[in-house]
N, C-alpha and C positions, 0 to 999 in steps of 0.2 A: 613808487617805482621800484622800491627795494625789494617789500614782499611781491611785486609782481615776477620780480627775476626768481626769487626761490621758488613761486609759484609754479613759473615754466620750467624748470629742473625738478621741481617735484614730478610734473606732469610727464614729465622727459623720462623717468626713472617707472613712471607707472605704463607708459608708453611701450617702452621696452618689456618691461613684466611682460603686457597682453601679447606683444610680439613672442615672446620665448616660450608661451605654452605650444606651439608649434614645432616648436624645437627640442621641448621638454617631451612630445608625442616623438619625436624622432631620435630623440637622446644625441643626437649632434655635437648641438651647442655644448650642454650642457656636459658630454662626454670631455669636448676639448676644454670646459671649465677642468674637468676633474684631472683631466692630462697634466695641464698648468699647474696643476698646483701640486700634484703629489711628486713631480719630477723631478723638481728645485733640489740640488742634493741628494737623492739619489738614485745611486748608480744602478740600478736593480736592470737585469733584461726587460724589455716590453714583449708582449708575443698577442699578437691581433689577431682574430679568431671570428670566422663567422661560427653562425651556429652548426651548420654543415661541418664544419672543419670541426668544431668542437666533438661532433658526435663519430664523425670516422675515427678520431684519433684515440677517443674513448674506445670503438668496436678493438683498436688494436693495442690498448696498453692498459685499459683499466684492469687493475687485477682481479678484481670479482670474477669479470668474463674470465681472465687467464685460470684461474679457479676451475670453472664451469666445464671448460673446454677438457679438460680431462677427464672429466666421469663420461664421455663418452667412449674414450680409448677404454677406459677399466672397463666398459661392458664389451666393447668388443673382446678385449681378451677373455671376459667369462664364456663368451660363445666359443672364442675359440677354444677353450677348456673343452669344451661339449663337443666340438667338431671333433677332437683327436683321438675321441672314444672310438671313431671310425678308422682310425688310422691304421692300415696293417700293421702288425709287428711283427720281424724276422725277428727268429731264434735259430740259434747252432749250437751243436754240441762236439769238441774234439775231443777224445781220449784214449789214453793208451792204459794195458795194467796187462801184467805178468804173475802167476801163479802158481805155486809145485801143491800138489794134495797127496798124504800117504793113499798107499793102497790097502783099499778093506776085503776087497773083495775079489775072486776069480774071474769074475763077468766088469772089474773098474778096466781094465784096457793095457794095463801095465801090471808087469811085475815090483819094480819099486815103487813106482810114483806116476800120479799123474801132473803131467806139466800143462797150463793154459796158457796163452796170450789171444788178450782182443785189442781192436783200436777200430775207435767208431769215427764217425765222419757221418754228422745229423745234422740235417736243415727244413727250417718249416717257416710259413708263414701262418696269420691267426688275424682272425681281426670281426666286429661284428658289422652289421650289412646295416644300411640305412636303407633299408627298405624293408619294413613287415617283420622287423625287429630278427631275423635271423643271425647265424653266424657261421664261419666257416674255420675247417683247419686243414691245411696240408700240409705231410711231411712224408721226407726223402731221406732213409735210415741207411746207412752202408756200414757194415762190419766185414772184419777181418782177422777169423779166426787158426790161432797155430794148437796143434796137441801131439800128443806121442801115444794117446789113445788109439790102439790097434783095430778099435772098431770104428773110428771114424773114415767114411767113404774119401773125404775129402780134404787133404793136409796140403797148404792152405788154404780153409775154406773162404770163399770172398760171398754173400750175402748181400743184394741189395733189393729195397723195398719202395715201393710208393700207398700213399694212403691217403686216404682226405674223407673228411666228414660235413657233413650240413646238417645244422638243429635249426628246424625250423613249429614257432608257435604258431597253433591254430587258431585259438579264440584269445586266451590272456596273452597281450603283448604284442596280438599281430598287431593292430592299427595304429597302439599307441601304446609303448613301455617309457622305462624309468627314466632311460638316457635321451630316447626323442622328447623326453616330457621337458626335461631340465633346457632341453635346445632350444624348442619353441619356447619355454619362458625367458630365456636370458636375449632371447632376436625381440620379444614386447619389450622389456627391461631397458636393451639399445633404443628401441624406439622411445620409450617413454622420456630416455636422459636424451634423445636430442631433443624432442620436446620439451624439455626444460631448459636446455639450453636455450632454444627460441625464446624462451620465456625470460630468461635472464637477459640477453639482448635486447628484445621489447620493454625491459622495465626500466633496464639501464639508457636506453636512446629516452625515454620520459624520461627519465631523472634527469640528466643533462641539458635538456631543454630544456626543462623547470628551473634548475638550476643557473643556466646562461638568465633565462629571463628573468630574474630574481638578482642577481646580478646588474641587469640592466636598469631594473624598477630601481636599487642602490645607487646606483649613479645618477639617473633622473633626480631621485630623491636629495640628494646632495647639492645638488643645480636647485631645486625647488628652495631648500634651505638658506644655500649664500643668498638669492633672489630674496628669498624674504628677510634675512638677516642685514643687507641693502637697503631695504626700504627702514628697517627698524631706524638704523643708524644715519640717515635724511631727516628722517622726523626729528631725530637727536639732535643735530646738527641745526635746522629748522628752530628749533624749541629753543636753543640757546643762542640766537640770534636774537629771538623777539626779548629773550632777558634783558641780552645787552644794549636794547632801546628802549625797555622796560613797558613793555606791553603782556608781559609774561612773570609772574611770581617765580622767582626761582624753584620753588618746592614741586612747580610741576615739571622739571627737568628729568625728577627723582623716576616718576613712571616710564620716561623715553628710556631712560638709563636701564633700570629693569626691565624691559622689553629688550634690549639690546642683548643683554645677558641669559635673557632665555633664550633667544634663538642663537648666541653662539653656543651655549648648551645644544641646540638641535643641531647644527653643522656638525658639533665633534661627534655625535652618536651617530648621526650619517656616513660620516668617515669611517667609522670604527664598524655600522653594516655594511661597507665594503670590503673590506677586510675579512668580514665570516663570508659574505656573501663568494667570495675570490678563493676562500681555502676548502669551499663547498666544492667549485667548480673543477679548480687542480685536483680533490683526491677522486673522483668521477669521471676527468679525463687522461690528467697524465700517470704515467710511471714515478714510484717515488726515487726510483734508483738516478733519474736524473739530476744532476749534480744544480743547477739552478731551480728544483723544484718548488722550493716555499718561497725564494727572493723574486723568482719572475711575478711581473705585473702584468695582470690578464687585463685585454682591451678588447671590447666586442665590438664586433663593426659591420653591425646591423644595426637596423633601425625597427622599434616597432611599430607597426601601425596597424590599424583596424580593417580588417578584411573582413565583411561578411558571410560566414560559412551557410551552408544549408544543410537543417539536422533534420533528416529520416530515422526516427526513434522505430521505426518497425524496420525497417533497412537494418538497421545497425543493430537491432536484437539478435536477427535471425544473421547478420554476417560473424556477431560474435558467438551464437552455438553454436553453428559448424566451425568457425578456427578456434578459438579460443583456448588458448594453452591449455588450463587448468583442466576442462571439456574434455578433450583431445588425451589428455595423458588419463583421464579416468574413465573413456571408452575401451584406449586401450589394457588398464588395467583388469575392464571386465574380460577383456581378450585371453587375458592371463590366464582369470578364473576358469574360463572355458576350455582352456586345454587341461588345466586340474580336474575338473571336474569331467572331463572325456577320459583323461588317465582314471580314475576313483572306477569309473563305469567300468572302463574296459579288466581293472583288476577282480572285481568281483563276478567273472565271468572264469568259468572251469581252466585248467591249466593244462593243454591239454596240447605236446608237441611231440613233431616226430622227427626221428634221426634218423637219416642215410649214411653211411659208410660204406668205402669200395677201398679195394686193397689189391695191389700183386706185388709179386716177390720170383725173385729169380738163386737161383745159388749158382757157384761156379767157384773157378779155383783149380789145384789139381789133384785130380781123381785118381785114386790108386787103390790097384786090384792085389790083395793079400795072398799069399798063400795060407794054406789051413794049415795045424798040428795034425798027425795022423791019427794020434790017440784020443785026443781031445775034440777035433773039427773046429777048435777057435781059431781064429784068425793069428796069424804070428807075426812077424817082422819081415818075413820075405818079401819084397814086391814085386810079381810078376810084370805087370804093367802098369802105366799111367796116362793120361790125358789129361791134357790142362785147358781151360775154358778160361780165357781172361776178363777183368773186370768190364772192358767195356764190351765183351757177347752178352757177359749176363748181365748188366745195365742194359744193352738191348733186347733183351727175353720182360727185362719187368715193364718195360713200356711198352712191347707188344704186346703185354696182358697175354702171356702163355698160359699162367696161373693164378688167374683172379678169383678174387673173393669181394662178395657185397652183402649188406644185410640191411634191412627197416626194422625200427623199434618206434614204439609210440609208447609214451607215457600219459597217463590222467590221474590229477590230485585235484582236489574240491576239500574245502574245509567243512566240515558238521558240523552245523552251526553258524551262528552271528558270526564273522571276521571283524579283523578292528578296520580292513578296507572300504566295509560299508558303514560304518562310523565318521571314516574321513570323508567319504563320498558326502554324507547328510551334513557334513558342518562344511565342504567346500560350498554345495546349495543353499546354505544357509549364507556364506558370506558373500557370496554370489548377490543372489537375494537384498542383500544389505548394501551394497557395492551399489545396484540398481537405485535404492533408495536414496544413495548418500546423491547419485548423478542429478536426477529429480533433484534434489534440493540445490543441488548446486547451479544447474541451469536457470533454477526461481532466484538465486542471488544473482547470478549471473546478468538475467534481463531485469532484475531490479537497479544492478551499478551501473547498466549501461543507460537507462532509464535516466537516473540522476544526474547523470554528468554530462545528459545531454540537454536537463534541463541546466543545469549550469551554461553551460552556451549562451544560451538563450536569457538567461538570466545575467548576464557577464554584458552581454549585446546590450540589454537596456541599461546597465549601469553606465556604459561606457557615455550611450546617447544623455541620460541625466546630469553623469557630472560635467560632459560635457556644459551643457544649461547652466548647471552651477556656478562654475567658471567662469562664463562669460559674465550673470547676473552678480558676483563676487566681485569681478573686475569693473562692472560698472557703480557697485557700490560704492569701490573707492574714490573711483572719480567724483564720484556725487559728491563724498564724505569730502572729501581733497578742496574744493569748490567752497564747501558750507564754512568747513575751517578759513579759508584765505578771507573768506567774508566775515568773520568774526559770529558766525550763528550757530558754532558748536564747539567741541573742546578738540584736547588731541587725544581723550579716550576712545573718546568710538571713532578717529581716523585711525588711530593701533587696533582696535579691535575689528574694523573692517581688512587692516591688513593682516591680520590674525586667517580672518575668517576665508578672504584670496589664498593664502599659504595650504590652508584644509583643502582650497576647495582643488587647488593645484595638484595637491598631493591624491588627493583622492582620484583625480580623472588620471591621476597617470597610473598609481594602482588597480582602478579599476579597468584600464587599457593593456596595463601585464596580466590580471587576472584572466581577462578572457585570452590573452594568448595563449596562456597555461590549461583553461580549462577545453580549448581546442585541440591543444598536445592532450590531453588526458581523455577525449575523447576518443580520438584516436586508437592511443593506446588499449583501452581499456576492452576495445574490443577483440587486440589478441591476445594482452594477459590479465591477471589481476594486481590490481593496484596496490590491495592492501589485503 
């Protein structure tokens, strides 16, 4: 009646095992074992976490991404560099200056000296045209001249002018010069780093999820351990019972005892893969500036469980060539090449542009009429009359174009000979060219990674369905074995070695039930970035 009562507590304890593989697929149980027991003393925050949660709060604080996120500002402001090339610029010019000159001669205007004063007042704008690579200038000159020169008409003279010009290329630089070249590459450039960015986002939400579930396989794995470190220490207990009625050699205690001690050997390693597993997860999702960053204890509060996916390995080749990060950033880098190599073209084509220029000019001021010397007929000091014309008539004579002027000029230069421009042009083609080649290879790796990890799936599926089997066929061994010992038809080796053998098989359904969740995140993923 005695061995029968240890019997039914043996059975009771194998009992529960088979129940808690259930629990072990759902990490539950065996999560609220792990709560229990790392709480006792200390005080650390808890922060429960679905995997959702896990990954938004990575999108917002993991620094990698915070990293990332600025190489897109830095190409924007490259473009912006580019754009300001087009920016008009005002210039002005104020200045005043005063002068005496001896006199050299009977025709300088004076007998002692001649005296000058100007003062200018100049305004222009300049800027080049973002269209067909031209440029423009206009400028609005006002001077305002004093002299004691007897031959000037007009003391003081007032001067105002208008002018503007357009250079415009005909063949080099019409469709595409240096500064549109540099534009359209640094607007690919932009694109390429959000493209990377995406890319960094997609590899970091796979990590996290890899990571949470890796995390969760730890905690299972923990549960799977005290469970079988439980049965060790039954059998222990068991085995030194039958001493004490002596149905049992003491010396066979020795093996339960060593069993015992290896599987608390496997609890503390478990423990201690929580712990990497927990500081994996923190530097992947939180900030480390948080002041409880390495003390909080992370608790996930999901469950895994086996969901059947369906893998379309041709589906999923062809959704990963058209998105695929890696793909996408090296379509557009042929993009790039292609405005270099339009620039190369377009340079080795003749130089061949024309300038219009229009001008008027107005004078005014006041006008004074000399009298002559009788001897001489020079003009002298006396002023018969004057008329004065003030600044703004003759500011309204230069805009009525009273007195305009205009003129075309055309230039053409051509090099004799090789240029180093078509040098560059045949190595842009050549890298071009190569660029192609490197694409080609990459979209051959591309639908060979998506290939494999979709056989993983697939492969992940049957494992899960096998150790399921395993498990079960493991849990019935013990009861056999359990049975044969109470009957006296076997030893307590192979009852420890079949609970050995339950513990692998426990352990294995549960990883190979994180495995395929992981390699369903990696499926996923793989089809908008690269993995590895």
């Amino acid at each position: 009646m005695r061995f029968d009562k240890r019997f039914c507590a043996r059975m009771a304890v194998a009992t529960g095992l088979m129940a808690s593989v259930v629990s072990v697929f759902g990490l539950s149980a065996v999560h609220a074992q792990t709560t229990a027991a790392t709480a006792p003393g200390a005080q650390a925050p808890v922060r429960r976490m679905s995997i959702d949660d896990a990954v938004a709060t990575a999108l917002e604080q993991n620094l990698d991404l915070q990293v990332q996120r600025i190489n897109p500002q830095l190409r924007d402001l490259d473009t912006s560099v580019f754009q300001a090339s087009y920016t008009p610029n005002f210039v002005s010019t104020l200045s005043t200056s005063d002068s005496r000159q001896p006199s050299t001669s009977v025709l300088s205007g004076a007998a002692t000296g001649i005296t000058l004063g100007q003062s200018l007042a100049n305004a222009g704008v300049s800027s080049l045209t973002s269209w067909y690579g031209g440029s423009y200038d206009v400028r609005w000159n006002n001077n305002r001249n004093t002299t004691n020169n007897q031959f000037s008409t007009f003391n003081p003279q007032l001067t105002s002018s208008v002018s503007a010009s357009y250079v415009q290329p005909l063949l080099r630089n019409f469709r595409i010069d240096g500064t549109r070249q540099q534009l359209l590459v640094s607007q690919k450039n932009k694109e390429i780093s959000d493209v990377q960015l995406l890319q960094s986002i997609a590899v970091t939400v796979r990590n996290v999820k890899n990571a949470y579930y890796d995390l969760m396989y730890a905690i299972g794995n923990l549960g799977v351990q005290r469970q079988s470190l439980d049965l060790a220490r039954q059998s222990l207990k068991d085995n030194r019972a039958r001493v004490e009625i002596g149905t049992m050699a003491p010396l066979d205690i020795v093996q339960a005892e060593a069993e015992v001690a290896t599987r608390e050997e496997s609890v503390i390693l478990a423990e201690a893969a929580i712990e990497r597993a927990q500081d994996t997860v923190r530097t992947l999702v939180y900030n480390p500036a948080q002041p409880d960053f390495w003390s909080a204890r992370l608790e996930p509060t999901e469950t895994v469980t086996f969901v059947p996916t369906t893998v379309d390995v041709d589906a999923a080749v062809r959704n990963a060539l058209s998105q695929r990060t890696d793909i996408t950033a090296a379509r557009k880098s042929l993009e790039a090449n292609d405005v270099n190599i339009r620039y190369f073209q377009n340079q080795s084509l003749p130089d061949v542009t024309a300038q219009v220029n229009y001008n008027a000019r107005a004078t005014g001021g006041l006008q004074v009429t000399r009298g002559r010397d009788p001897a001489t007929g020079f003009p002298n000091d006396q002023i018969l009359s004057s008329v004065g014309r003030s600044f703004f008539s003759t500011l309204g004579n230069t805009f009525a174009g009273d007195f305009p002027g205009w003129s075309l000029q055309v230039d053409i230069a051509y090099p004799l000979g090789r240029s180093s421009t078509e040098a560059q042009l045949t190595r842009a083609r050549l890298q071009n060219t190569q660029a192609e080649k490197q694409l080609a290879v990459t979209e051959l790796q591309v639908a060979s990674q998506v290939r494999e990890f979709a056989r993983q799936v697939q492969t992940n599926a049957k494992r899960v369905d096998a150790t399921r089997s395993s498990r079960v066929l493991a849990e019935r061994r013990l009861e056999a074995e359990e049975k044969k010992y109470q009957a006296g038809m076997t030893s307590s080796f192979f009852v420890l070695q079949a609970q050995r053998d339950l513990n692998l098989a426990r352990n294995s359904e549960l990883l190979a039930l994180v495995e395929y969740a992981k390699s369903v995140v990696n499926y996923s993923a793989v089809q908008q970035a690269p993995l590895f």
